[in-house]
N, C-alpha and C positions, 0 to 999 in steps of 0.2 A: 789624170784629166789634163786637157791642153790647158797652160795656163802663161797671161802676162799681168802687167803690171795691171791692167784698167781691169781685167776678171779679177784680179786679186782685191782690187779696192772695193770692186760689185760683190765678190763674197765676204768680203770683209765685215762691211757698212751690217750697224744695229742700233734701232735707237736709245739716245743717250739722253739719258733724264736727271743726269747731276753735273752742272758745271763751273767751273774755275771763273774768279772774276775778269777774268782776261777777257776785253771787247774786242771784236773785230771791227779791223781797219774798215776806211772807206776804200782802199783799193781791192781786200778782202771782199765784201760786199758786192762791188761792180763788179769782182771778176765773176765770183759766183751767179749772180744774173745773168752775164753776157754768156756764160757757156750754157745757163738756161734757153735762152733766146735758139741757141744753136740747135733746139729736140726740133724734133720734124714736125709742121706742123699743117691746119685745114689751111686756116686763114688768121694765124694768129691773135686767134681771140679771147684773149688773153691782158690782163694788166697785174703786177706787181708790187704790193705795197707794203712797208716794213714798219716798224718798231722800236725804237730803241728804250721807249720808257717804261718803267712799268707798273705794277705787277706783271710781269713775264712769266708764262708756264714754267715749272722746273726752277727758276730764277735765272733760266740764259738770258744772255746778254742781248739776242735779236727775235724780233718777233716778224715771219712774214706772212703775208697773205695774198694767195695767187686769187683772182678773179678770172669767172668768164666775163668777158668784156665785146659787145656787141654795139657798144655806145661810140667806141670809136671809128671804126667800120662803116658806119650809119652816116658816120662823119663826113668821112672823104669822099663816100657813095653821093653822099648829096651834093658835093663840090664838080662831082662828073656828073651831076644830074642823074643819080639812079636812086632809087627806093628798094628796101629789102623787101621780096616778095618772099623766098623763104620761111617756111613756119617756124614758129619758136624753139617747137621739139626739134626739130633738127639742130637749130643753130648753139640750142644747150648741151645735143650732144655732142658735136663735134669741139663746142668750147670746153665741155666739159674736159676733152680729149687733152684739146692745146694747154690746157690748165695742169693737169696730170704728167705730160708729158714737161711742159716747164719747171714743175716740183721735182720729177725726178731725176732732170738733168742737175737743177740746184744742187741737191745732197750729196749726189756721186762725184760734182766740182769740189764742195765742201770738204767731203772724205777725203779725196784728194791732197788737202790741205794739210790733211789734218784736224778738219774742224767737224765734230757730232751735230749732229739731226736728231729732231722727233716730231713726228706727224702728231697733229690735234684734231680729232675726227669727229667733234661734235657735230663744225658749219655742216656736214654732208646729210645730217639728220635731223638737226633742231634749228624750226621757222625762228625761233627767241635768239638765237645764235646769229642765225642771216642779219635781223636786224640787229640785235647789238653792233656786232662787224658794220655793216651800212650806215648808222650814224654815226660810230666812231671817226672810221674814215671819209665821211662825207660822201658817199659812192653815188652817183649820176645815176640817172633809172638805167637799165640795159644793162646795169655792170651787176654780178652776183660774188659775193664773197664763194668761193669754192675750195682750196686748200690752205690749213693754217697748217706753220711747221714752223720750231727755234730751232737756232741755232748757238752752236758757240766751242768753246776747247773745253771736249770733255776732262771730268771728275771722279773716274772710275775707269776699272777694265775689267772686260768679262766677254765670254763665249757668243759668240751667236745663235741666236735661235733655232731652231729646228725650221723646219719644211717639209712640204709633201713631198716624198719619194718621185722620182722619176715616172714610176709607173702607172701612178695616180695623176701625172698632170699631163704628158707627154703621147697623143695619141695619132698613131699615122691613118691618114685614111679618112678614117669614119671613129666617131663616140661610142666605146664600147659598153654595154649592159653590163654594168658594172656588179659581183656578188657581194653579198654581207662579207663573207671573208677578205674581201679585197676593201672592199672601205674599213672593216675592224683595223685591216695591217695597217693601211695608215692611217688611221686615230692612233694607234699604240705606235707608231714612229710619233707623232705630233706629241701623246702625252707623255711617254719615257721621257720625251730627248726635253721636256719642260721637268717633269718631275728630277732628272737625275743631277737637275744643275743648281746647285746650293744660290747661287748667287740671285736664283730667280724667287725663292722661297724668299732670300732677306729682303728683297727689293720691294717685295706684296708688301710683308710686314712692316717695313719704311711708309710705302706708301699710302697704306690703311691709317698707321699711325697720323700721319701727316695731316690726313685728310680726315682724322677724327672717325675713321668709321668704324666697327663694333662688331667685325663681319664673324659667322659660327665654322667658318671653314678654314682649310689648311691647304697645302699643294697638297695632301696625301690623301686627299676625298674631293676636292676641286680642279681638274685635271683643265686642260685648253679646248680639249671638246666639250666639255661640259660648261663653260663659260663662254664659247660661241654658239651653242645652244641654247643656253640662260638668255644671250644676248638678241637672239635672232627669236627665239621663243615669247620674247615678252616685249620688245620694245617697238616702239610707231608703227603700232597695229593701220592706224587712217593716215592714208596721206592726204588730208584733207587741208590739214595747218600748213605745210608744204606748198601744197598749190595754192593756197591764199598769199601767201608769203612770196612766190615766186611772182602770181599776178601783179604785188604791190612792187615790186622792183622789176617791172613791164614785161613778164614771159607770158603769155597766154598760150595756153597747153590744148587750148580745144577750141573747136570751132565756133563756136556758139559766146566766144566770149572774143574773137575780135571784132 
């Protein structure tokens, strides 16, 4: 495969959930924003807020949290005399874009460094989470917590994850009708390439521990399809909390509620 230094860093990069006390600098920090700033983006809608104290996920040394941010924008609009007409849905999803795209400029600067990431994927599903984020950081209506991620100098070394096959993500043309035998082969690339790496079995069992839980399974009967299915099968059936939560931090999603 063609490869240089920046593909090697992008295949490199896994999340890292045990770290060294070692804090990152304030020029560490700035850099890694400022090459966030560089992803491509709608309208930069976007704001960036960190951490240092904690309780910190993992025990890294920074905590960040990207927002969509429509409250600045609103700003300047109103300084040239304009008003956003724009609906909400639009302007969350293209935030949601610029917000995405900032986080994974961050990690790949980070990597770079030398320095381990790990995504915190609750904010993107739990209303209780939006607001805890929101009054922590004191966040202005229009702004929405959207990705939490630490950072710091990894505590460990280990393999990188697996992934879908090439021929499962990669389609020219047109979305092919996909067979049972073609999604099995990649579940059995996803669950081998999880089940055959020692390092991920100890990791569960650390982390279970950690977290006090008491769970009846092993990697050798709880595979990764079967734990994104547990996950997609059972969790925030209504998005009903969602769009209360959304509303209370000024997104109106429907008509009928501007």
């Amino acid at each position: 495969m063609i490869t240089n230094h920046t593909i090697e860093t992008l295949m490199n990069r896994k999340s890292v959930r045990k770290y060294t006390d070692r804090k990152l600098s304030k020029d560490e920090l700035e850099v890694i924003v400022r090459a966030g700033q560089q992803a491509a983006f709608a309208s930069q809608l976007y704001s960036v807020l960190y951490s240092t104290e904690g309780p910190i996920a993992f025990h890294a040394p920074v905590w960040f949290v990207i927002c969509v941010d429509a409250y600045k924008v609103e700003r300047f609009m109103k300084l040239r005399g304009w008003d956003i007409v724009t609906n909400d849905l639009t302007l969350l999803l293209l935030g949601m874009q610029d917000a995405a795209y900032m986080a994974q400029n961050m990690i790949i600067a980070a990597e770079s460094l030398g320095i381990g990431s790990c995504f915190l994927g609750a904010v993107s599903s739990s209303a209780s989470r939006i607001k805890t984020l929101s009054e922590r950081f004191e966040l202005p209506n229009r702004v929405l917590p959207m990705v939490e991620l630490v950072m710091g100098y990894p505590d460990e070394d280990f393999p990188t994850r697996p992934r879908y096959p090439l021929a499962f993500t990669l389609f020219e043309n047109k979305y092919p009708e996909l067979s049972d035998e073609e999604v099995k082969t990649a579940m059995k690339v996803m669950d081998d390439g999880y089940l055959e790496q020692e390092y991920y079995r100890k990791q569960n069992a650390r982390i279970k521990a950690e977290d006090g839980r008491k769970d009846d399974y092993t990697f050798d009967n709880y595979s990764w399809t079967e734990h994104i299915s547990r996950k997609w099968g059972q969790w925030v059936k209504s998005p009903n909390e969602l769009l209360d939560t959304l509303k209370e931090r000024g997104f109106s999603l429907f008509k009928d509620e501007e």
